[in-house]
matplotlib code that plots the C-alpha trace (Angstrom):
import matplotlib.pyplot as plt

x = [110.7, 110.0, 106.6, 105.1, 104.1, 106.3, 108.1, 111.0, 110.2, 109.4, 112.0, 114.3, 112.4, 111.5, 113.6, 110.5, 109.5, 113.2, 113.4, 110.3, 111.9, 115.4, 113.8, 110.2, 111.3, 108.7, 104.9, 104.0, 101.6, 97.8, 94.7, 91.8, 89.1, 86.5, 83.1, 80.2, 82.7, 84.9, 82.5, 81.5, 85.0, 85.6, 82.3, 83.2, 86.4, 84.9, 86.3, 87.5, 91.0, 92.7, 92.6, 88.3, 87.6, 89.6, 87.6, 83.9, 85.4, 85.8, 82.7, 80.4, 81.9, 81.7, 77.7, 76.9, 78.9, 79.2, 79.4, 76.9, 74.1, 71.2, 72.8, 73.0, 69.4, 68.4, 69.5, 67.7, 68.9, 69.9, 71.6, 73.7, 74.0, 75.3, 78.3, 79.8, 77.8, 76.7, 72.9, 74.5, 76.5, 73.4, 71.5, 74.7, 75.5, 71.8, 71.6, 74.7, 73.0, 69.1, 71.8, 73.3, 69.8, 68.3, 71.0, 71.8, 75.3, 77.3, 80.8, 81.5, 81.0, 83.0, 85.8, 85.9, 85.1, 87.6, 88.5, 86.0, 83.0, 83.9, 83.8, 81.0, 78.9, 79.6, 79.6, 75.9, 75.1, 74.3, 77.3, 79.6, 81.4, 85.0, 87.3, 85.5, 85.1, 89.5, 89.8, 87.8, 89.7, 92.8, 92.7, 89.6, 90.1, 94.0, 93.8, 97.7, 97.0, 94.5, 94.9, 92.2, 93.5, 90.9, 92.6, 93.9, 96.7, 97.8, 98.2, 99.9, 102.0, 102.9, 103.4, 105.8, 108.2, 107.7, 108.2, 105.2, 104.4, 101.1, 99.0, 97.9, 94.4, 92.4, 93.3, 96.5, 97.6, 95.8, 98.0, 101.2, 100.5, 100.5, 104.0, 103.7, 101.6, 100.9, 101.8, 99.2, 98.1, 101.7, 102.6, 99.9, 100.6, 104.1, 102.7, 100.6, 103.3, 105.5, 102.7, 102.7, 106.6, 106.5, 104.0, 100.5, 97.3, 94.6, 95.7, 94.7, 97.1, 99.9]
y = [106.0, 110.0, 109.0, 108.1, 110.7, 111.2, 108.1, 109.5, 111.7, 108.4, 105.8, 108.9, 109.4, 106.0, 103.1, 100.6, 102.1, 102.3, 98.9, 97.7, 99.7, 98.1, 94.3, 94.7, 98.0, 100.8, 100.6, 102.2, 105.2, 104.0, 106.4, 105.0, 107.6, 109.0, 108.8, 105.7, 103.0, 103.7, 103.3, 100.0, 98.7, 99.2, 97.6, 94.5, 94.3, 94.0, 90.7, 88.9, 88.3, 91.0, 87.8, 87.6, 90.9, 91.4, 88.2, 89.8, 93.5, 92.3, 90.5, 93.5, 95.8, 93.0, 92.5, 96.3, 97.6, 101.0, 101.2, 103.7, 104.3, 103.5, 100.5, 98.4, 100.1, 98.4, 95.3, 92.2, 90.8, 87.1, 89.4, 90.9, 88.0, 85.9, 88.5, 87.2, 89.8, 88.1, 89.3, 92.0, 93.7, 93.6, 95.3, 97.9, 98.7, 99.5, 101.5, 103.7, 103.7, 104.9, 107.8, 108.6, 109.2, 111.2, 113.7, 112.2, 111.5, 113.6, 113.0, 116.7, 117.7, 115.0, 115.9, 119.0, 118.0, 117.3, 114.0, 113.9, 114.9, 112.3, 109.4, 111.3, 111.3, 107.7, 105.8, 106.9, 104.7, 101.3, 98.8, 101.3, 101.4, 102.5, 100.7, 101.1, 105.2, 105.1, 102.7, 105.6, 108.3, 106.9, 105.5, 107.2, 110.7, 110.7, 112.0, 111.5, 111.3, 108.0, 104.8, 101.8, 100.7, 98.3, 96.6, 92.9, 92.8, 96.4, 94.9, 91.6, 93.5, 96.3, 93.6, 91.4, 94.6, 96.2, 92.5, 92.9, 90.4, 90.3, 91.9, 95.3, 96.0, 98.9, 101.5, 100.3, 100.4, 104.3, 105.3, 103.8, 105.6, 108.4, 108.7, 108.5, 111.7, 113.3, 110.8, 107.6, 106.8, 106.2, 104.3, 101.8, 101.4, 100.2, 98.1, 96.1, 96.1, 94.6, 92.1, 91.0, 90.7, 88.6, 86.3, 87.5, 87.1, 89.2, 92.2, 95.5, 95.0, 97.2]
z = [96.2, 96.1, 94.5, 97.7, 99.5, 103.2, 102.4, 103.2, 106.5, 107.3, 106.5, 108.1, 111.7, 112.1, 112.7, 112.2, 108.8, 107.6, 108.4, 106.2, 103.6, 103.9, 104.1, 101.7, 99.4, 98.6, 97.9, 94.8, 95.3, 95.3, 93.9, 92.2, 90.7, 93.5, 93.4, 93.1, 91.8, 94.3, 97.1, 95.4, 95.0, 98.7, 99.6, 97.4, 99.2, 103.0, 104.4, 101.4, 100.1, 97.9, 95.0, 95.7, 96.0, 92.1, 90.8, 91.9, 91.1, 87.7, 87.4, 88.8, 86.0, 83.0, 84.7, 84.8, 81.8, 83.6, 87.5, 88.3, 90.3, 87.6, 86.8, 90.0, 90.6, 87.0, 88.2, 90.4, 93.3, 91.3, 88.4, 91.1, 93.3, 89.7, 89.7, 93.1, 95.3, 98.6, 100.1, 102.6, 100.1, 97.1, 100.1, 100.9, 97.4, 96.5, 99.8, 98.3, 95.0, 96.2, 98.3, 94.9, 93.1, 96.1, 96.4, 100.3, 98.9, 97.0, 95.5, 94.9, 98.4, 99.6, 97.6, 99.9, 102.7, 105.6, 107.0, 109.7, 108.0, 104.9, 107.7, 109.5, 105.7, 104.4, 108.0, 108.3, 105.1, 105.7, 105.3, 105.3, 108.4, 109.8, 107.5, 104.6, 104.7, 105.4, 102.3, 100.5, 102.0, 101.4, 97.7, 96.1, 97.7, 98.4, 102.2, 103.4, 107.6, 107.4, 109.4, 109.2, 112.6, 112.6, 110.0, 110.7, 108.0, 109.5, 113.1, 112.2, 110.0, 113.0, 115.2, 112.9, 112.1, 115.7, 116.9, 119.5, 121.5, 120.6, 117.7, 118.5, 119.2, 116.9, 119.9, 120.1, 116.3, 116.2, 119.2, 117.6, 114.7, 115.9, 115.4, 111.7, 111.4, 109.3, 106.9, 108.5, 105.2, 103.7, 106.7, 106.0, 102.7, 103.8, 106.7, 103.9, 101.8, 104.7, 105.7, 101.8, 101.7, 105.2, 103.6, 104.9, 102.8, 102.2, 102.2, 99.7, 96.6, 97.1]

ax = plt.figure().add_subplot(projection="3d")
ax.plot(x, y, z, "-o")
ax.set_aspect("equal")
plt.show()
């Protein structure tokens, strides 16, 4: 349990998250290597199932051999589409790609960049908004204060162990968790891990 970071200031000053922990147990710490493969993986797992996004995750890498920048630009649009890869996210993928040979996006600086600036940098690319840059922050980077609040699983899952009324809205969820601070990212983890244990679909594999 000690492996996850704050899981226990959690499960100790909040009666929600000691109760997910009591019912669903601990999620297992989360961190994938930074950098362009990241960004992809996060791309490929916009609005599909946890299960779909693994399938075309595996398929892009077997297609590419390595996941870099050179590659996807080496490839046509039917190679790429052949791998699972629907129009928008060909068109987002090779948008991160041209950033990546330009010098517009740098992995090194993001590594040292705050919070902010990281959402600030990779929102501004096309494809990549809100929920994507957390999902980065959060697994590729390791920031430990990051909610997706936009997040459908998160919301179903707050409102199942808050027992809401109602799912919370994106506003709503960031001002509940602001509670968790500054420990979001942890808290999320446990919310998708709850959602998972209460039967949800879809949700990151935690």
């Amino acid at each position: 349990m000690a492996a996850t970071p704050g899981l226990l200031e959690l499960i100790d000053q909040c009666e929600h998250m000691a109760r997910a922990y009591a019912e669903a147990g601990a999620p297992l710490p989360r961190r994938r290597p930074d950098g362009f493969p990241a960004l992809v993986s996060s791309i490929i797992g916009q609005q599909v199932s946890a299960h779909a996004g693994a399938a075309i995750q595996r398929r892009v890498e077997a297609g590419l051999g390595a996941v870099t920048a050179e590659a996807v630009l080496a490839k046509s649009d039917e190679e790429l589409r052949s791998y699972g890869l629907s129009r928008p996210k060909i068109s987002y993928i090779r948008g991160v790609a041209e950033a990546v040979q330009t010098g517009d996006l740098d992995f090194d600086t993001l590594r040292r960049a705050p919070d902010e600036e990281v959402l600030e940098t990779l929102t501004r690319l096309k494809g990549i908004g809100q929920w994507t840059a957390e999902i980065y922050l959060m697994f590729a980077l390791g920031r430990p204060d990051v909610m997706p609040s936009g997040d459908l699983a998160l919301a179903e899952a707050a409102a199942r162990l808050m027992r809401l009324d109602a799912r919370p809205k994106p506003k709503e969820l960031a001002a509940i968790a602001e509670r968790w601070r500054p420990w979001r990212s942890t808290a999320a983890l446990m919310l998708w891990y709850y959602y998972r244990f209460t039967g949800g679909p879809g949700a990151p594999d935690v």
